[in-house]
C-alpha positions in Angstrom: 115.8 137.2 104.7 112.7 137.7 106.8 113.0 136.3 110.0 110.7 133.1 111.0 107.9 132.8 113.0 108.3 132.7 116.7 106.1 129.3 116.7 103.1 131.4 117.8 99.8 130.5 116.1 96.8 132.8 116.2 93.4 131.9 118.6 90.4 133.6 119.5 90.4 135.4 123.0 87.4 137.4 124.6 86.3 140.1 121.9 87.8 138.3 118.7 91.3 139.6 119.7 93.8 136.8 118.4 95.5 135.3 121.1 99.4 133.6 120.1 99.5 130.0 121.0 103.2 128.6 121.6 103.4 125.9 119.8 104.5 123.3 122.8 107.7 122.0 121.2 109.1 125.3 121.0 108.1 125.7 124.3 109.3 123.1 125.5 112.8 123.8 123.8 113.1 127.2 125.3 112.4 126.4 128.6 115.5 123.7 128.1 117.7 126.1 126.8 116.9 128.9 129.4 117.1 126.1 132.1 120.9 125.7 131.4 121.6 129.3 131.0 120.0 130.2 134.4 117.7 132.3 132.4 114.1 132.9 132.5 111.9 131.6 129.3 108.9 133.6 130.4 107.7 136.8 132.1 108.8 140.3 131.6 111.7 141.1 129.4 114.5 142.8 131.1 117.3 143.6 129.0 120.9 143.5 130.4 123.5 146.4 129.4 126.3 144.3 128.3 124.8 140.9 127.3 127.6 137.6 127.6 127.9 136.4 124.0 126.6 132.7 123.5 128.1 130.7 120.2 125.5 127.8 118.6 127.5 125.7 117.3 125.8 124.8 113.9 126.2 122.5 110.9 122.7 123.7 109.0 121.4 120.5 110.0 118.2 120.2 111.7 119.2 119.7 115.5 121.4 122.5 115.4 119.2 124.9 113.1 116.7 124.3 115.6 118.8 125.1 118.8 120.4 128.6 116.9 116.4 129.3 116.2 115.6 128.5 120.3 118.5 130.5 121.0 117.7 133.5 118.9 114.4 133.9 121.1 116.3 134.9 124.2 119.0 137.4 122.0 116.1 139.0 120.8 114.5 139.2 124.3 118.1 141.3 125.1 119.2 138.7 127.8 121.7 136.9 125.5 123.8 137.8 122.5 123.7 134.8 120.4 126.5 134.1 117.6 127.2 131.6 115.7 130.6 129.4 114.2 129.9 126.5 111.3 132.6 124.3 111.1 133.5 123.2 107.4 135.1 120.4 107.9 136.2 119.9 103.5 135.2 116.4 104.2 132.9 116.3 101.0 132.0 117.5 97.8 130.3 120.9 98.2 130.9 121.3 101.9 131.8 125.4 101.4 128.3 125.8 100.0 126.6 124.1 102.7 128.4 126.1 105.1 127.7 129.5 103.5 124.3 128.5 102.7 124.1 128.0 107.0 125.5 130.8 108.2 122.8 132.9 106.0 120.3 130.9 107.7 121.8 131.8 110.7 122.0 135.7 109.8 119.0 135.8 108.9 117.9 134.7 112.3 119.2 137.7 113.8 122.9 135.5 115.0 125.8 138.2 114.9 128.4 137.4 114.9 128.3 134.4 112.5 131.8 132.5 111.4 133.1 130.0 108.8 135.8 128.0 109.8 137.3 125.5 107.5 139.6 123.1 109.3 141.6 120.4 108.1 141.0 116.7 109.4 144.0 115.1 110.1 143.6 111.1 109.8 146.0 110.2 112.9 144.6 106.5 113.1 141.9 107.1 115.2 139.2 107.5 111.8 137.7 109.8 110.4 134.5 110.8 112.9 137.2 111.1 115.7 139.3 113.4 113.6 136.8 115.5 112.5 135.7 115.6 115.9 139.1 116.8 117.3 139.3 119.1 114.3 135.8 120.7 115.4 136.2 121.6 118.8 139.9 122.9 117.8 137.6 125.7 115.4 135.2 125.8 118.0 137.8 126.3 121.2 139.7 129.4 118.9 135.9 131.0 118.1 135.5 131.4 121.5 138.1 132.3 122.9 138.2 134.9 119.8 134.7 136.2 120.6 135.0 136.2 124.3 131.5 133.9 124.3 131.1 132.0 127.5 129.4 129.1 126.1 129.3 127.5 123.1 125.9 125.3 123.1 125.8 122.3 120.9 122.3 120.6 119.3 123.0 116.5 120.4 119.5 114.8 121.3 118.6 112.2 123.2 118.6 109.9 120.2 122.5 111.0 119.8 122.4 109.9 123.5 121.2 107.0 123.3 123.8 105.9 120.0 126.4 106.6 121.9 125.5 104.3 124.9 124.9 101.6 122.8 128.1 102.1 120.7 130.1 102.3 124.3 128.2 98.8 125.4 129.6 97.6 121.9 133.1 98.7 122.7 133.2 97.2 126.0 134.1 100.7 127.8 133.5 101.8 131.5 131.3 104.1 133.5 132.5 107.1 132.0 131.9 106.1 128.3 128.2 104.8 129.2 127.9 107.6 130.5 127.6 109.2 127.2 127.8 112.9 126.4 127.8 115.3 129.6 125.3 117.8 129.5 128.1 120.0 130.8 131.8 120.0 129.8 133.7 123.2 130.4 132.3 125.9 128.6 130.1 123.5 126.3 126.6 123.2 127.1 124.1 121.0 125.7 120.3 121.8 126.5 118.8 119.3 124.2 119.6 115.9 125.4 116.6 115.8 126.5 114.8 116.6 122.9 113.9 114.1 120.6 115.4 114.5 116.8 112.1 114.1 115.5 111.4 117.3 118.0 114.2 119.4 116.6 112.4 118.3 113.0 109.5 119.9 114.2 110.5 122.6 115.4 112.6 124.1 112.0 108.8 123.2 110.0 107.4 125.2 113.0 110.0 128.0 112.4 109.8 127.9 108.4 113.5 126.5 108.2 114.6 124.2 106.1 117.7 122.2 107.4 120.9 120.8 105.7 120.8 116.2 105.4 124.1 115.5 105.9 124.4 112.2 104.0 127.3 110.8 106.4 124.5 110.4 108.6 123.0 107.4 106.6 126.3 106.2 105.2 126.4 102.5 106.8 129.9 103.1 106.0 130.2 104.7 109.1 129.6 102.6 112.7 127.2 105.6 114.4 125.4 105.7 111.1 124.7 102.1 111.5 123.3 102.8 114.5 120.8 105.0 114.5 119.9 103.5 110.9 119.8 100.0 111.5 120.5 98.5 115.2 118.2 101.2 117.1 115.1 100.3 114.5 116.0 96.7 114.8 116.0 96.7 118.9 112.7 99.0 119.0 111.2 96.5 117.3 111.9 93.5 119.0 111.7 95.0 122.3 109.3 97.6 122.1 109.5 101.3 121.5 111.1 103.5 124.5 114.7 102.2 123.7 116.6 105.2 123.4 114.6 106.7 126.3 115.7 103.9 128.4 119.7 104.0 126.9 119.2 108.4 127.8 118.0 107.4 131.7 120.8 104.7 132.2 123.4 108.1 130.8 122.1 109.9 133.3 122.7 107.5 136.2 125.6 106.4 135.2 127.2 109.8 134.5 126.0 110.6 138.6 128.0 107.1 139.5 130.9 108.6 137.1 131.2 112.1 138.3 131.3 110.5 142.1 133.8 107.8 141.2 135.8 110.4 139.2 136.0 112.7 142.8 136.7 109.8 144.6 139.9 109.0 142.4 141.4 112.7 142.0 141.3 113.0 146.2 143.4 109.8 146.2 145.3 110.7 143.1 146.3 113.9 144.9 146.6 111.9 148.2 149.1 109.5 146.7 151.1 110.9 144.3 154.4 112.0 144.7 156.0 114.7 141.9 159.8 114.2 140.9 161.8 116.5 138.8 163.8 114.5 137.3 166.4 114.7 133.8 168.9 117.3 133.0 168.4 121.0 133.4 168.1 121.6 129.1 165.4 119.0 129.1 163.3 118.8 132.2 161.2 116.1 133.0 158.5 115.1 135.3 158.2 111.8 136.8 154.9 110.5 139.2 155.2 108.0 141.6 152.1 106.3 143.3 153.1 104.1 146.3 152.3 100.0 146.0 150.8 100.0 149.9 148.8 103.4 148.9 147.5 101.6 145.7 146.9 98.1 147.4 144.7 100.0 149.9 142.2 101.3 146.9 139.0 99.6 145.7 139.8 98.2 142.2 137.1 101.0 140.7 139.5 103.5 142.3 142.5 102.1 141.6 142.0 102.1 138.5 141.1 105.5 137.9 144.0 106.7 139.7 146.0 104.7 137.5 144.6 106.5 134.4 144.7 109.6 136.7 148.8 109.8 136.3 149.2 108.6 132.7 146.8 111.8 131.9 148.3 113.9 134.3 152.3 113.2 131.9 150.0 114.4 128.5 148.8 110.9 127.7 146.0 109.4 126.9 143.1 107.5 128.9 144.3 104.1 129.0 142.4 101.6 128.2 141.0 98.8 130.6 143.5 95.9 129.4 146.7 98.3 129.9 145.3 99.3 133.1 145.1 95.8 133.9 149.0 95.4 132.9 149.9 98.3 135.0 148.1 96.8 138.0 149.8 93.5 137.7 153.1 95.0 138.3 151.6 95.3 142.0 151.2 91.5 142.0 155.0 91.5 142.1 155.0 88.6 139.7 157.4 88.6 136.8 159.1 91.7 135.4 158.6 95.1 137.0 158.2 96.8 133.5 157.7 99.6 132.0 154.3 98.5 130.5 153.3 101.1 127.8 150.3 103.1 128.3 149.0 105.2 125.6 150.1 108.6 124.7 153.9 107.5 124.8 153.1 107.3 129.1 155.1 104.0 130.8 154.8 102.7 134.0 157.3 100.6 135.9 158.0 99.4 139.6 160.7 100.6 141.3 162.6 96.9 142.5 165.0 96.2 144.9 167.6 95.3 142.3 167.2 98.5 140.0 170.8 100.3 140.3 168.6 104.0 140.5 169.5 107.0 143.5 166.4 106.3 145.8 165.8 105.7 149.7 164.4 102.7 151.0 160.4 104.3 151.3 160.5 104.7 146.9 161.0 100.7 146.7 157.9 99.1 145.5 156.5 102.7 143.9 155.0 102.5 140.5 156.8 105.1 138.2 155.2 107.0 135.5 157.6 108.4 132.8 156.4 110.0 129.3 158.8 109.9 126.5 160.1 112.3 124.5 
């Protein structure tokens, strides 16, 4: 397979010489992608020796197409290696052809090396997006560790942005969730939040690619489906275009109020928290303790997240903001002192005064968090 044009067009420059023109959406993809790999767009090539590996990511669908055909720009430069991993998720008919059919694309874009992983999505209540999600960065997590890549850059836009702060105003959620998707998380990057999906459109006709449509995406069956289908269109048009630019920007100060918030609560956490061996020696246990006084002392936006802070820190879950508020009222002293469940099997109780337990005088009033077996 021939490789695609670069997004160059011929123009005339002084003696008739044709002269490349960048087309300006690839241009302006590149420079995003180079931006978050500390990397240089333009100028002199300058190969490395050993160039890091970077893994795209890539379903065959248009955003990510587009970001493996961005990213193949700097691997040919010599800067970059770029591979490749598509995820077959066996979610529909077909699925194995898709993939196979992508990860020629990808080959023949110069990506090496270029994996298939088929996983199995395991329905654990949560639905089906949310295990297929946890099922994809499971492939994606072993691929890189595999490949000894030291990113793995995924294609979301700022319309996928923009869906997701909208779905987390539906839900109700908190800071972090209107935060929507981090440009950085670990070792995943993602350069095109900033990109338009009509953008990464362009840019495959540019290129001479022709995407994969997954269908799921227009399934109203499915709740993002619906919105990006149905409630974005509808709120553009009765209050004007510039929506999803407007849900991108409130991300992106939100996710500054998040991260600073989230800081805040790990020093306290840290400052508070008392670790406790406790159980018998064939089955160990830990057990956290955060003092009442300690807690008291805490704006609720901290306390909170320190809350959530020690249920994580046992293997649970995040809780959500109704237990949280069940685990605070046992500060209140009002009524029973617990446990209250948290999710991810985590409780938490209050240590009373009439609680027949080993502990000195300073633990009474403590919340305790305990995760069962």
């Amino acid at each position: 397979m021939a490789l695609p044009s670069d997004g160059a067009s011929g123009g005339a420059s002084g003696g008739g010489r044709p002269r490349p023109r960048l087309d300006p959406v690839v241009a302006k993809a590149r420079n995003l992608v180079a931006a978050l790999l500390g990397i240089s767009s333009t100028g002199k090539v300058r190969p490395v020796p050993d160039p890091p590996l970077v893994l795209v990511a890539c379903s065959g669908g248009p955003d990510s197409l587009a970001l493996a055909a961005v990213a193949a720009f700097f691997a040919h430069r010599g800067e970059i290696r770029v591979g490749a991993v598509v995820v077959d998720h066996r979610m529909q008919p077909g699925s194995a052809a898709v993939a196979d059919a992508a990860a020629r694309t990808l080959r023949g874009l110069g990506l090496d090396p270029v994996q298939i992983r088929a996983v199995d999505v395991e329905h654990d209540g949560a639905g089906p997006e949310a295990a297929a999600r946890t099922a994809r960065y499971g492939a994606l997590d072993a691929a890189a560790v595999e490949l000894g890549a030291v990113v793995v850059l995924l294609g979301h836009t700022l319309d996928d942005q923009a869906e997701s702060v909208l779905l987390g105003l539906a839900r109700g959620s908190g800071t972090r969730s209107l935060a929507g998707i981090r440009e950085r998380r670990g070792s995943y990057l993602r350069p095109f939040l900033d990109l338009r999906r009509a953008e990464t459109l362009a840019i495959c006709e540019v290129l001479g690619l022709e995407p994969w449509h997954d269908p799921t995406n227009t399934d109203p069956a499915f709740t993002r489906s619906r919105a990006r289908t149905v409630v974005l269109p509808f709120l553009e048009a009765q209050l004007g275009p510039g929506i999803a630019a407007s849900l991108h920007r409130s991300a992106r100060i939100l996710a500054a109020d998040a991260d600073y918030l989230d800081q805040l609560a790990s020093d306290e956490f840290e400052r508070l928290v008392e670790r406790v061996p406790v159980g018998v020696r064939t089955l160990p246990r830990l057990e956290l303790r955060l003092p009442e006084d300690g807690l008291r002392g805490l704006a609720p936006a901290l306390r909170h997240r320190v809350l959530a802070l020690a249920a994580v820190a046992l293997g649970g879950n995040q809780p959500s903001f109704e237990r949280l508020l069940a685990a605070e009222a046992l500060l209140a002293r009002c009524g029973s002192a617990g446990p209250v469940e948290l999710a991810g099997k985590v409780t938490v109780s209050r240590i009373s005064r009439s609680q027949s337990i080993p502990h000195d005088g300073s633990s009474y009033g403590k919340l305790v968090f305990r995760r069962n077996a």
